[in-house]
Steps between C-alpha positions, in 0.01 A plus 500: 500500500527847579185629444095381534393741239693701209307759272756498182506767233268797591549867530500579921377787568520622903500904480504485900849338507545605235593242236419442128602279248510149321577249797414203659319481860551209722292403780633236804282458808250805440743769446696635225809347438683660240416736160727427266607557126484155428429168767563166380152315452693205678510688836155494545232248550255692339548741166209673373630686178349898544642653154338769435354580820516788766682283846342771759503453879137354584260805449315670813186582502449815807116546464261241457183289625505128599225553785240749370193429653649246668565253190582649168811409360548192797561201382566643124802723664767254427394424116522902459802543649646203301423574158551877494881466685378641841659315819438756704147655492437738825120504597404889543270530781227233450468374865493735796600385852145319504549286182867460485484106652314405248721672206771259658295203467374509140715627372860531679513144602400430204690625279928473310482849430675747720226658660555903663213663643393866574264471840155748484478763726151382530455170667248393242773524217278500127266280638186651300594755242187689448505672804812669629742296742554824693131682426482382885805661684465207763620268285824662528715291637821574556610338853363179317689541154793563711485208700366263195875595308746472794319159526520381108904661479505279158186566379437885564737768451232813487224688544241607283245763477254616208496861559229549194155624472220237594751337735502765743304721625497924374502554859784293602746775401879362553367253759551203286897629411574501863370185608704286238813687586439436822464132386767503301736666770448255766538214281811670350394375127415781208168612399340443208245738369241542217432856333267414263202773505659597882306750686832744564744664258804236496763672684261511832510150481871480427585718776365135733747349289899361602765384218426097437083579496317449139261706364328274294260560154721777442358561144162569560321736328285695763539827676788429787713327285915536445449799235165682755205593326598653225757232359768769383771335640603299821469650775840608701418339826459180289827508388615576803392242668621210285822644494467464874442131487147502500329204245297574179325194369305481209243222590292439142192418680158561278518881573825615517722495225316732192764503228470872436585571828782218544696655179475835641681420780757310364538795227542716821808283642257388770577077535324301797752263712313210420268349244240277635110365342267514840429225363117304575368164338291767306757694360715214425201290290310840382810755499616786415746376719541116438858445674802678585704458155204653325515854723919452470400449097287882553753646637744381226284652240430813676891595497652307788810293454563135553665540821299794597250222502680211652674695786126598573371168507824316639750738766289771567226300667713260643653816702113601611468188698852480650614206285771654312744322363339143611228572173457709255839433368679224303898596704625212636365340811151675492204238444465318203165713388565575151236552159579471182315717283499568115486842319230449225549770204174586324157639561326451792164623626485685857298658681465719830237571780300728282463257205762746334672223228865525378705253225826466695803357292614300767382244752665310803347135496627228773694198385661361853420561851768312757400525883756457763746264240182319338333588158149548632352592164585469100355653234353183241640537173254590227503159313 
């Protein structure tokens, strides 16, 4: 037979290709095969019947936790990943150039998921979160966060740094800015970093900034945000950056994403590059932010579109970490990630960082999840 694996009768949906409509996808050896409007079920050894579904490349998740205090998500990262469509969850900074080895063996070697991870300027990575990685400017590390990612090439594609109040000093000035650029530089791998509550007005830390970097919780709420203190509108050298090249990521996270705020921005034309959850075991038991379909599902309901959504959560982050075209996409020949997701029409209860609640009309729930050519999770029917 032709094909291993053939997912007949859904809508695909690939805005980074871009393709849409009813058609068949079929998988041989771990890659796409084909999309096409209709396969022959006899061509394939396996048929799974996806009517009614969204076919969407394998979603991305850019900013989340697996090794938060050196555990968290662990051994739970694969079940996560599975049932919300993620085969590709990037790890934002947990382990520094001190904790790194043992990120890669609980959880890396451990794991199917495709694992992408940001390295912490400081060596101790988020080893202890109530006191400031960086509070101690010797922990700054960023010989050692170089060296740790030119020796994990398939493992670590970046460099982090938490440039926020309580996890650096008043004192340290731009000190913190410099040192993970410098990391960054002679690793030759982007640099990833947090704004939320930051100590300087956002275009002094954009101006440490190169095209491929990520500003990351992008739709905070506190003073040296995207729109400045007084949240009028978006601030020119924010604009000007993206349109540069330069990353905005959304990052849900349990203090970043106040729906006031969020549908502001969007009202002002203002869309990050990528959706992602910053994701911990607590916020995915507890919420607000539970898994990624759930923040695509806010977005949805706060005036995005469907592919705004999936290009966000598919092609867009699959660019970030230098993998486009392999994932984040359903063309032919790119690996056989792909989730199947349904659009659920009715009332639904959200709600956002603030314990703000909204009734969205519309939900994204995960039926399928297929990892390199295998289904690696299904959705049990309700009888």
């Amino acid at each position: 037979m032709a094909y291993d694996l053939l997912l007949k009768g859904g809508e695909v949906i690939d805005p980074g290709w871009p393709f849409r409509g009813k058609a068949d996808v079929a998988i041989h050896n771990g890659t796409i095969a084909a999309i096409q409007p209709d396969i022959p079920a006899s061509e394939a050894v396996r048929v799974r019947d996806v009517s009614g579904g969204l076919v969407c490349p394998g979603l991305i998740d850019l900013h989340a936790h697996v090794f938060v205090n050196a555990h968290d998500m662990g051994s739970e990262t694969d079940q996560r990943c599975a049932a919300s469509g993620v085969t590709t969850i990037v790890d934002a900074g947990s382990a520094g150039s001190a904790t790194f080895p043992g990120l890669r063996q609980s959880v890396a070697d451990r794991s199917q998921v495709r694992l992408r991870c940001f390295v912490h300027l400081s060596a101790l990575g988020l080893i202890h979160l109530q006191v400031g990685e960086l509070m101690h400017m010797a922990y700054a590390d960023p010989e050692g966060c170089a060296r740790t990612i030119s020796a994990n090439r398939d493992l670590a594609i970046g460099v982090k740094l938490r440039f926020s109040n309580n996890v650096v000093p008043d004192s340290a000035g731009t000190e913190p800015l410099r040192l993970a650029r410098q990391a960054a530089d002679m690793a030759e791998v982007p640099l990833m970093v947090h704004i939320t509550d930051a100590l300087l007005p956002i275009p002094h830390i954009l101006s440490f900034l190169k095209p491929g970097d990520v500003v990351t919780h992008c739709f905070h709420r506190y003073t040296h945000g995207i729109m400045g203190p007084d949240k009028k509108a978006i601030l020119r050298e924010v604009w000007d950056a993206q349109k540069e090249g330069i990353l905005f990521d959304c990052a849900h996270g349990r203090m970043h994403f106040p729906f006031p705020f969020v549908k502001r921005v969007l009202d002002a034309g203002f869309y990050p590059d990528t959706i992602a959850t910053d994701l911990t075991l607590g916020s995915a038991t507890r919420g607000p932010v539970f898994d990624l379909p759930t923040t695509m599902s806010k977005l949805l309901n706060l005036g995005m579109s469907l592919e705004d959504v999936i290009v966000r959560t598919t092609a867009n982050p699959a660019r970030a970490v230098g993998e486009a075209g392999r994932i984040g996409t359903l063309k032919p020949g790119a690996v056989a990630d792909v989730a199947v997701l349904r659009l659920e029409e009715g009332a639904f209860d959200f709600v956002d960082t603030d314990q703000n609640r909204m009734t969205g009309r519309q939900r994204l729930v995960t039926q399928l999840t297929v990892k390199d050519g295998r289904i690696w999770y299904q959705q049990r029917s309700a009888a």
